[in-house]
N, C-alpha and C positions, 0 to 999 in steps of 0.2 A: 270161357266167356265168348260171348256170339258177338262179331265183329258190330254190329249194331250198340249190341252192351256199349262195349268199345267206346266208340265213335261218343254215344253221349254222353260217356265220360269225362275223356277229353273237350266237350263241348261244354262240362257244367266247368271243368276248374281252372280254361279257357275264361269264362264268364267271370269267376272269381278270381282270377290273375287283374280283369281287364279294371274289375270294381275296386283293387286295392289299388290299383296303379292309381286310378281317376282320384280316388281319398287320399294317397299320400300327395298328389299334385294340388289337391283342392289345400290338402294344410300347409305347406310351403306355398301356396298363395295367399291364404290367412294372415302366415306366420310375415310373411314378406309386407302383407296390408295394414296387418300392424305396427308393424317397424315404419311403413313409410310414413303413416297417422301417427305414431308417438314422434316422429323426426320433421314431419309438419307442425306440429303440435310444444317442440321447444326447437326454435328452429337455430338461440345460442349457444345451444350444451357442448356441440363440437367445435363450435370455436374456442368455447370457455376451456374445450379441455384443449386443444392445439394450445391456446397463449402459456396453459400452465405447463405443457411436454415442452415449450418453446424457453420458456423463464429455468424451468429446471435445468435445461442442455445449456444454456448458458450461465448459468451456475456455476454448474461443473466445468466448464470452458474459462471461468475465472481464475476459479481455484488451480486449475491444471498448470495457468499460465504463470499465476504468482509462486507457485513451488518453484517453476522452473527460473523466475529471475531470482527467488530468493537461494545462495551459494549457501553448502552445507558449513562454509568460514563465518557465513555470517552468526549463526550459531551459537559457533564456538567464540567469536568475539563478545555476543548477548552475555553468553556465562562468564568471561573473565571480568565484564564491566562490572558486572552484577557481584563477583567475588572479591575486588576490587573497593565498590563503595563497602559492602559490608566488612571489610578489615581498615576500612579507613573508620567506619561509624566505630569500631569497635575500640580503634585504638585512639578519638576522642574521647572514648567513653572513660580509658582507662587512663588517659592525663584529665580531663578532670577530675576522675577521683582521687586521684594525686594530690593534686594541687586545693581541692576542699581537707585532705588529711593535712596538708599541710599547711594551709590557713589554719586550722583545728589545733595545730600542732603550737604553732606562731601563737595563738591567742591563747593557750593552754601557757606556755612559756612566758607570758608579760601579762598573763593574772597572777603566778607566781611571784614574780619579781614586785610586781604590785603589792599584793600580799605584806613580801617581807620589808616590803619600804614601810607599810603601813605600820607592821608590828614593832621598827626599828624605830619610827617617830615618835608613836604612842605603847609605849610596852604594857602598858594596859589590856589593849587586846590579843595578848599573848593567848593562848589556848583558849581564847574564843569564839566558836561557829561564822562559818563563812558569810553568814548574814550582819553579823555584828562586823566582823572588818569591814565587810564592804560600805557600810553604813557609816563609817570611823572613815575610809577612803575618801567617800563622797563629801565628808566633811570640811576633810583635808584639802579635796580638789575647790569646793567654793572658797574657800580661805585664799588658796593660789590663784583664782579667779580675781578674787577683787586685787591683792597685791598687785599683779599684772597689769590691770586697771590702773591703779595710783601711780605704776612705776612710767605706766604708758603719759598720762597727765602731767608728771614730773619731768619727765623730758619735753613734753609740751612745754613747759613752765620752762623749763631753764632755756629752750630754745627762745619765746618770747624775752625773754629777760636779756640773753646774747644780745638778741638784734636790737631791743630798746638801746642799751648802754653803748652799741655800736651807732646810733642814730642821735648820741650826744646827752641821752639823761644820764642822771645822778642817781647811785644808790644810796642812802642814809636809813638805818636804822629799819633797814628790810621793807624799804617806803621807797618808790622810783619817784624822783623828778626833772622835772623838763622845764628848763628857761628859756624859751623859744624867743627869738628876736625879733620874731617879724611884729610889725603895728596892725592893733585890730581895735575892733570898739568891744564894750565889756562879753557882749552877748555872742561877737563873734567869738572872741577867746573861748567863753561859753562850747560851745558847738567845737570848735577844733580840738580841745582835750578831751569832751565826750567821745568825737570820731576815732580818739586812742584808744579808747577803753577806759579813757580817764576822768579826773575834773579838775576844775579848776578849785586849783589849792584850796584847804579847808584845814585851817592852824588850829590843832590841838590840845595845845601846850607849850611851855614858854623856852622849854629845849630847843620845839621847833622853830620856834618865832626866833631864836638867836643863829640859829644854823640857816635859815634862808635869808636873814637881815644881811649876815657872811655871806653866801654866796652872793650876792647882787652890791654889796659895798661901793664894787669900782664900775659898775653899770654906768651907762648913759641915758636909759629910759627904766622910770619906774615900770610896775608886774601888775597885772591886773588879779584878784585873789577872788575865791568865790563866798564872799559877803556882798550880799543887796539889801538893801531897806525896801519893805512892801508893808509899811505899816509897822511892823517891828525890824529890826536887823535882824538876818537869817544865812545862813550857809546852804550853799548847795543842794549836798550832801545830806540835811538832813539832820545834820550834828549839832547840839549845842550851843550854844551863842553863850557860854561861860567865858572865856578869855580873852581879852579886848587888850589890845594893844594898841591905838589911838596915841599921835602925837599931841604933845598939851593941847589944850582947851578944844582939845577936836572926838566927835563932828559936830561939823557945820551946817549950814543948811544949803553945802552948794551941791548935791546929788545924792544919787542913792546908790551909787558902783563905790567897791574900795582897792585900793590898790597900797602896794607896798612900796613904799618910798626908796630909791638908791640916792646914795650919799650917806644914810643916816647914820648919825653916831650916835645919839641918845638910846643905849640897848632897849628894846622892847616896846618902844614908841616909836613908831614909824608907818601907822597907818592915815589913810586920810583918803575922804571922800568926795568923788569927782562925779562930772558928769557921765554917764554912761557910753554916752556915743564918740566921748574922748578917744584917741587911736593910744593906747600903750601896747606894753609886750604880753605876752601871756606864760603865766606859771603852773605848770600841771603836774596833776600828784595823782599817783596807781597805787593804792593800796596794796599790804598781803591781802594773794590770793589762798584759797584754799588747797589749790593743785598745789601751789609752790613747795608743800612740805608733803611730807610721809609720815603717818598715823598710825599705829595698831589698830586694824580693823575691829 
């Protein structure tokens, strides 16, 4: 080759050295003109991504720091606490089932006995289905119901009756009476043997009338009795006006209260009629009560 060849050679791939160098500088300044345009163009994205490399490194800087205060003892304590409740829950578990066995066990044991009380009371329900005794049971327990009941009111009743007889009445004939001394007018007498539970006297019968004429014999103040005239002569109470006991030729027309006469000795005559507002003593009579006794239900 002739040194000219040569020379333009080296002068064409010179030329093509010079044109690739200027293109690859022209696209790294494209490449760069674009990047500075998309980074004008959001000019948050690098900080949005710095805060989140910022948020994650301290992340990890938390966790690194809580491993190190939490001790590998602590651990080992979490799991014993934790083995701890579950042997305690478990061995609640297993005293109450215990203790439902043996409630089960108690009431299985006094249906029994129940049972044979029943079959020993009423031998009727001898090999009778368990529906039928218990039916015959229940019978038996309202029966014990009420007894209980009555037995309860009975001592009710004797305890009133005690303290009456200790406050000075008189039992006769299953009938309390009270001679009380103090002076009242008819109607109070009235009211103070009501405030007992009581009334005032209200004669019967001619037993009675001899057995209160006897208590009051050696008296100083006649009794005030619960006979009034309202139009007819009437009791209290409610009762009859059949038996009249009236000192001769009496009554009179000097009131409409009666009272029982002390001194009297004419048996059965010793009523007589006063004025009402008169002060006498008062005589009061409690009937049988119902509690007082015991009945087959």
């Amino acid at each position: 080759m002739s040194s000219r060849a040569y020379a333009s050679s080296r002068s064409n791939a010179s030329s093509r050295s010079n044109v690739a160098s200027r293109s690859n500088v022209a696209s790294r300044s494209n490449v760069a003109s674009r990047s500075n345009v998309a980074s004008r163009s959001h000019p948050g994205s690098r900080s949005t991504f710095a805060a989140r490399r910022e948020t994650s490194r301290q992340q990890r800087t938390f966790w690194y720091h809580l491993q190190e205060l939490i001790s590998p003892d602590i651990y080992i304590y979490l799991a014993l606490m934790m083995s701890l409740a579950l042997f305690f829950a478990a061995a609640g578990m297993t005293a109450l089932y215990h203790h439902e066995a043996n409630k089960t066990a108690i009431l299985n044991s006094a249906a029994e006995r129940i049972k044979t009380f029943t079959i020993a009371k009423e031998p009727s329900v001898k090999g009778k289905n368990d529906t039928e005794i218990l039916a015959k049971t229940q019978k038996l327990a309202d029966e014990l119901a009420v007894w209980t009941l009555k037995t309860i009111q009975l001592e009710a009743a004797i305890e009133d009756i005690s303290r009456k007889l200790h406050l000075g009445w008189v039992l006769h004939k299953e009938t309390l009476y009270l001679f009380d001394e103090l002076l009242k007018t008819w109607e109070e007498s009235r009211q103070f043997c009501e405030e007992g539970h009581a009334t005032l006297v209200c004669i019967n019968s001619r037993e009675e009338e001899v057995f209160l004429e006897n208590e009051i014999r050696t008296s100083h103040e006649d009794f005030w009795i619960g006979l009034i005239f309202k139009g007819d002569w009437t009791w209290v109470d409610g009762s009859k006006y059949e038996h009249k006991f009236w000192k001769f030729n009496w009554p009179v027309a000097n009131g409409n209260c009666t009272v029982l006469k002390a001194f009297c000795h004419a048996e059965a005559e010793c009523w007589e009629n006063i004025e009402c507002n008169s002060l006498r003593r008062s005589l009061c009579k409690m009937k049988p009560n119902a509690h007082w006794y015991i009945e087959n239900p």
